[in-house]
N, C-alpha and C positions, 0 to 999 in steps of 0.2 A: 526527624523533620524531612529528610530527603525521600523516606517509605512512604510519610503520608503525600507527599506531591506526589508523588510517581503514582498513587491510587489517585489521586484527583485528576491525573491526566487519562487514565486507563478509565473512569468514571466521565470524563467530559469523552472519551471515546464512543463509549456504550449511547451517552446520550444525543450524539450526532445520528446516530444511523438509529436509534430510537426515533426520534424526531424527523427523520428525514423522509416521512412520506409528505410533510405538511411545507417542505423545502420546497415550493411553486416556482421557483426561479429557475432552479437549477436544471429546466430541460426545456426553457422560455428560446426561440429563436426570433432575433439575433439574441445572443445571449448579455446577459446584464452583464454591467461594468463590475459587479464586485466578481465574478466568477473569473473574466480576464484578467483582474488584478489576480486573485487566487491563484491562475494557472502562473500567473509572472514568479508569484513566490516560491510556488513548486519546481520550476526548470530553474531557479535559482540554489533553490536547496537541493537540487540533482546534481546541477555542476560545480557548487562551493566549498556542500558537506558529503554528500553523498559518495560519487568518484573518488576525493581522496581518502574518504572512510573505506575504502575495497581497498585501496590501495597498503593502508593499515594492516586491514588483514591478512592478507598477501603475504606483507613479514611475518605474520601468525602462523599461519600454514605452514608456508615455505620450512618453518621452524622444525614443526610439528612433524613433517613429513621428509626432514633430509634424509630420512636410514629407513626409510619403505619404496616399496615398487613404484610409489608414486613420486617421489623426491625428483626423477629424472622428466618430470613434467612441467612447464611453467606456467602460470598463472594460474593456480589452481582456482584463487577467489573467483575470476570472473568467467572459468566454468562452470561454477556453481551456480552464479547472476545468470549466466547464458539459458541454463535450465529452468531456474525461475523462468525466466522471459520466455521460451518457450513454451512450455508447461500452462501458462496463461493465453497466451496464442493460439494455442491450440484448442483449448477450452472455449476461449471467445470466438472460434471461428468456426468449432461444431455449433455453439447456442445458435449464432447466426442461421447457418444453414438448418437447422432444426426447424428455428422460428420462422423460418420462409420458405417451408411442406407445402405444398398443395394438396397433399391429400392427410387432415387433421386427424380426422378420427386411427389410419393407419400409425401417424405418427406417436399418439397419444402416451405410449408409453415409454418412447422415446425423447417426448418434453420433457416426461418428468423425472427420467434417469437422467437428462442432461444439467435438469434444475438442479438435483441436488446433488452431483458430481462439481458442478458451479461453484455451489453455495457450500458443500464442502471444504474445497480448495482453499475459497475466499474465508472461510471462519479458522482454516488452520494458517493463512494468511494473518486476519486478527490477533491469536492466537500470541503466534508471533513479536507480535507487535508489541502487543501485551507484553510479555514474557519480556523482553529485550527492554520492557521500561525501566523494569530495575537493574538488568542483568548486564549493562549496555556501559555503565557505570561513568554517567556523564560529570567528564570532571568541574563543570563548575552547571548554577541552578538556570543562569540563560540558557547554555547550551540544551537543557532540559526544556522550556518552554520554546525554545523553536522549534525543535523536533515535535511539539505539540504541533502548535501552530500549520506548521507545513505538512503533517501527516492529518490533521483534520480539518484542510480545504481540501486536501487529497482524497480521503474519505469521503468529502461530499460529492465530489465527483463520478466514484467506485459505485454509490448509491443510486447516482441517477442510471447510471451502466446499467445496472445490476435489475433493474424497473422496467428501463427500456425494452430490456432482454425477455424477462419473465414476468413483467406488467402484474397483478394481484398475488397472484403467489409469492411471489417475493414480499408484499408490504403483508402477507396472509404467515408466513414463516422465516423467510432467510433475514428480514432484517431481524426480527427477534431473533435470531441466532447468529447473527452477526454484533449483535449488540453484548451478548452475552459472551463473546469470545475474548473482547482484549480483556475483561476482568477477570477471566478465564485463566488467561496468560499471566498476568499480572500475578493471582494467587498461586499459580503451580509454579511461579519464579522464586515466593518464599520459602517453599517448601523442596524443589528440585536446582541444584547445580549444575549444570555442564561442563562449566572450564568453559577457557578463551578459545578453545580449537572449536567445542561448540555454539559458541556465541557467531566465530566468525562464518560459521557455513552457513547458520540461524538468519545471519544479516546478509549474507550474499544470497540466498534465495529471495528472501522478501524482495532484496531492492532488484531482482532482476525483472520479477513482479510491477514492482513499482516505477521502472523506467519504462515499461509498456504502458502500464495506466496513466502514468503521465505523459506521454507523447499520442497517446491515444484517444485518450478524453479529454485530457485538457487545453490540448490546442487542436479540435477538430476545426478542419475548415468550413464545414459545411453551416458549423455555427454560428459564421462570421462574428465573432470577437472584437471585441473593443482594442484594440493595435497599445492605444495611450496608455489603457488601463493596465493593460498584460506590460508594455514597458517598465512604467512608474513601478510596478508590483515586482518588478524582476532586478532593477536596481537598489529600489530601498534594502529590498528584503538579503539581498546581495551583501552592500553596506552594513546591516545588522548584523549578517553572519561573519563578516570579515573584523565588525570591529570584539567578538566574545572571545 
């Protein structure tokens, strides 16, 4: 029961970012009210489940690494997070300056090493994601569908990024390989173990990842955002997660 959720969630993944070039809202200024509620769910599942999920692993680590060179270093989890978060920074800040060349045809094959350097990242991102649906081992079926929930308005957001950046090429390839990655992850999860040491690195990159693209995308200002909707969205969804 709990293997076939875990593929209907890793399946409603694929079908987001499948579907997400026909997503008209999602780069509409000022932006709709469901996207500000969206981003409300997401800094709530950043600060509720998120942060003290690193915080978890941390004891993991720390475990795993008292009697190596590393044991005399602290916080290993949110080194790892740090790199994610970098590692995405950096990437979204070459696409930028790429996409804003004056001189196109010199740059041309620097678009498209940066496309899919991009779109790499982002499918071993997926990947990830995937992987960690089963491997993540949520102890009850709520905690399972929020984690849905919050990573696929998250995803809708990574999609319009992702368009912005590399406009047809992307809806021409990276979303087809983004779609194809979390059930990716999902199947090499049945077939491959890592253990909890690598589950916890697994989840500290992602979410270092994922605290960039959520402070990034989903509460841009330039958007001007629905304030109500991003509230309402960041309390309920708050409430949900505190009461599972």
């Amino acid at each position: 029961m709990y293997i076939a959720l875990t593929f209907f969630c890793a399946l409603g993944f694929s079908l987001l970012h499948f579907f997400s070039k026909y997503m008209k809202f999602a780069g509409k200024i000022p932006r709709s009210k469901f996207l500000s509620l969206a981003a409300g769910v997401s800094v709530a599942y950043l600060f509720v489940h998120l942060l003290p999920e690193l915080n978890k692993y941390q004891k993991v680590l720390s475990k795993e690494l008292t009697n190596t060179v590393f044991g005399y270093i602290e916080h290993h989890i949110y080194l790892v997070a740090m790199t994610g978060l970098v590692l995405f920074y950096a990437l979204e800040k070459k696409a930028k300056i790429v996409k804003n060349q004056t001189e196109p045809a010199q740059s041309l094959a620097e678009v498209s090493g940066v496309f899919w350097v991009h779109i790499g990242l982002f499918f071993v991102y997926n990947t990830i994601i995937g992987y960690l649906l089963l491997n993540q081992h949520f102890e009850q079926v709520s905690s399972l569908i929020f984690y849905f929930l919050a990573l696929a308005v998250h995803f809708i957001a990574n999609d319009w990024s992702l368009r912005r950046h590399h406009e047809e090429v992307y809806d021409q390839y990276g979303r087809l390989l983004l779609s194809f990655a979390s059930l990716f992850g999902w199947l090499l999860a049945l077939f491959v173990e890592i253990g909890e040491f690598g589950v916890s690195v697994l989840f500290a990159f992602v979410s270092g990842g994922m605290i960039l693209n959520i402070m990034k995308e989903e509460l841009p200002e330039e958007q001007k955002s629905s304030i109500s909707s991003f509230v309402v969205g960041s309390i309920v969804f708050t409430v949900l997660l505190l009461l599972i």
